[in-house]
C-alpha positions, -999 to 999 in steps of 0.1 A, spaced: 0 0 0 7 42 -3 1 65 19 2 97 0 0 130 22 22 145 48 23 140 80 13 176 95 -21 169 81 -46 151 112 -61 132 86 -27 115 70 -12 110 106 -45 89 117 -44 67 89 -2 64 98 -8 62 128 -32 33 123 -16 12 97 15 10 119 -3 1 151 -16 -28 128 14 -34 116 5 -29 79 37 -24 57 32 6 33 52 29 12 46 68 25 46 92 -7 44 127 18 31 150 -12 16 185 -8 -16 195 -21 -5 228 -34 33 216 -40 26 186 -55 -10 187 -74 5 179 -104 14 150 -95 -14 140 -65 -44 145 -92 -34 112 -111 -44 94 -81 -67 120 -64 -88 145 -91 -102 161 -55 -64 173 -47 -70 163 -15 -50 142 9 -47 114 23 -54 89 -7 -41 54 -2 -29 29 -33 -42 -2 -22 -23 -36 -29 -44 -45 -63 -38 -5 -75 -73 10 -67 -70 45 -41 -93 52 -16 -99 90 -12 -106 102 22 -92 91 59 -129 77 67 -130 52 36 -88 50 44 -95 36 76 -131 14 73 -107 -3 39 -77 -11 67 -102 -23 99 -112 -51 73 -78 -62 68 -76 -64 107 -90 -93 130 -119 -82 148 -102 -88 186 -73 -64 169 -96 -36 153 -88 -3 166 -127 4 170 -149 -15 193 -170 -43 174 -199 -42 200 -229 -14 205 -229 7 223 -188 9 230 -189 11 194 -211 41 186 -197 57 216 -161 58 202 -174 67 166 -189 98 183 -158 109 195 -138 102 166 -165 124 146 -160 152 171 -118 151 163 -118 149 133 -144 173 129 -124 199 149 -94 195 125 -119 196 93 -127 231 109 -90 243 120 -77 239 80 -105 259 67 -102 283 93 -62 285 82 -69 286 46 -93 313 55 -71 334 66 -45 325 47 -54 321 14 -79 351 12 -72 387 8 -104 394 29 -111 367 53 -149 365 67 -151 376 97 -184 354 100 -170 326 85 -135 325 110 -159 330 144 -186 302 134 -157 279 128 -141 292 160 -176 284 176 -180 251 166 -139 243 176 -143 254 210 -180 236 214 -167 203 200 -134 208 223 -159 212 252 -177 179 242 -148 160 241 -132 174 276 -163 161 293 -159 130 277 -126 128 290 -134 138 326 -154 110 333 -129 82 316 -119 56 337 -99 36 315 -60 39 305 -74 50 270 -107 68 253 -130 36 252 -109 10 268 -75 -2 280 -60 0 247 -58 24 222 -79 31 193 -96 51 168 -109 79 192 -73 82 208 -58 84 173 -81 113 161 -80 129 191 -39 129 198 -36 135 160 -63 171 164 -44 186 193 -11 182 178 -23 199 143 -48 223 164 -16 237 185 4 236 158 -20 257 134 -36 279 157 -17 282 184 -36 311 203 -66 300 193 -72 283 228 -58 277 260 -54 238 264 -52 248 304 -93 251 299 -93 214 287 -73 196 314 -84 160 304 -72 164 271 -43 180 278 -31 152 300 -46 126 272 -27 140 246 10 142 267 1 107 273 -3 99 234 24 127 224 48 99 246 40 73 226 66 58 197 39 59 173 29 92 176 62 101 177 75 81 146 44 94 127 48 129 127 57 160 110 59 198 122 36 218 107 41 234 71 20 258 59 13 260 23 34 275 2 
């Protein structure tokens, strides 16, 4: 398989961060969507990343269909998402909430990057729904009682949500005050630790 995307995005990480955790061998092609569209719209006519070559040459498009393709090459007892309701939903919840708080920090950075006149309305509802989905999560987190999101090992949820912060701090750093999120703050030192998380990384580069 190809993992094509660089690591600063939330979305490439997780699926990194998940096909080494299932010890998945792949080839990481860590292409730019503005330096390297040439070259990404062969496999991806959206220009978006991650994409992932599968063994028999078809390419998935988006981290969701990334990630529901590589769970079926995993064992059910070894899936990073519980198999059972309502663990199951539970978890999907959360991963929806991560991921959707990184959907909303890269259009809030191409917003005011990429436009001469950013919205003003546009960068505060986006700010809105960061902070709100932020707060879901924290109170989530304050009533865990296991070593990890939905269990005692790690999976999807603790993937989205260690892959979020790092590209959320990274982005916008005074956009909040992890201080006002202390469950997730200690969750993601906790995964920051970690050799995957570590090994499957990249510091943040803004588009050129």
């Amino acid at each position: 398989m190809i993992l094509i995307g660089q690591y600063d995005s939330p979305f490439v990480r997780r699926v990194g961060i998940a096909l080494t955790l299932y010890d998945l061998p792949f080839e990481h092609w860590p292409w730019s969507t503005f330096g390297d569209a040439d070259r990404l719209i062969a496999y991806n006519p959206l220009l978006r990343v991650p994409a992932l070559v599968t063994d028999d040459g078809d390419t998935l498009l988006d981290s969701h269909s990334i990630i529901d393709h590589v769970d079926g090459l995993a064992s059910p007892e070894a899936r990073l998402l519980p198999v059972n309701e309502p663990e199951r939903r539970r978890a999907m919840k959360s991963v929806s909430l991560a991921t959707g708080i990184s959907d909303k920090a890269v259009s809030l950075f191409y917003e005011n990057v990429l436009h001469d006149h950013p919205s003003a309305q546009w960068i505060e509802r986006c700010k809105r729904q960061i902070v709100a989905a932020l707060s879901a999560l924290e109170l989530e987190g304050s009533h865990r009682t296991t070593a990890f999101w939905n269990g005692e090992r790690i999976g999807h949820a603790d993937i989205a949500i260690g892959a979020m912060l790092d590209h959320l701090i990274a982005s916008h750093p005074d956009l909040v005050d992890l201080d006002d999120y202390p469950a997730l703050q200690r969750h993601g030192e906790t995964l920051r630790a970690m050799p995957v998380f570590q090994s499957i990384y990249q510091p943040f580069i803004p588009p050129a």
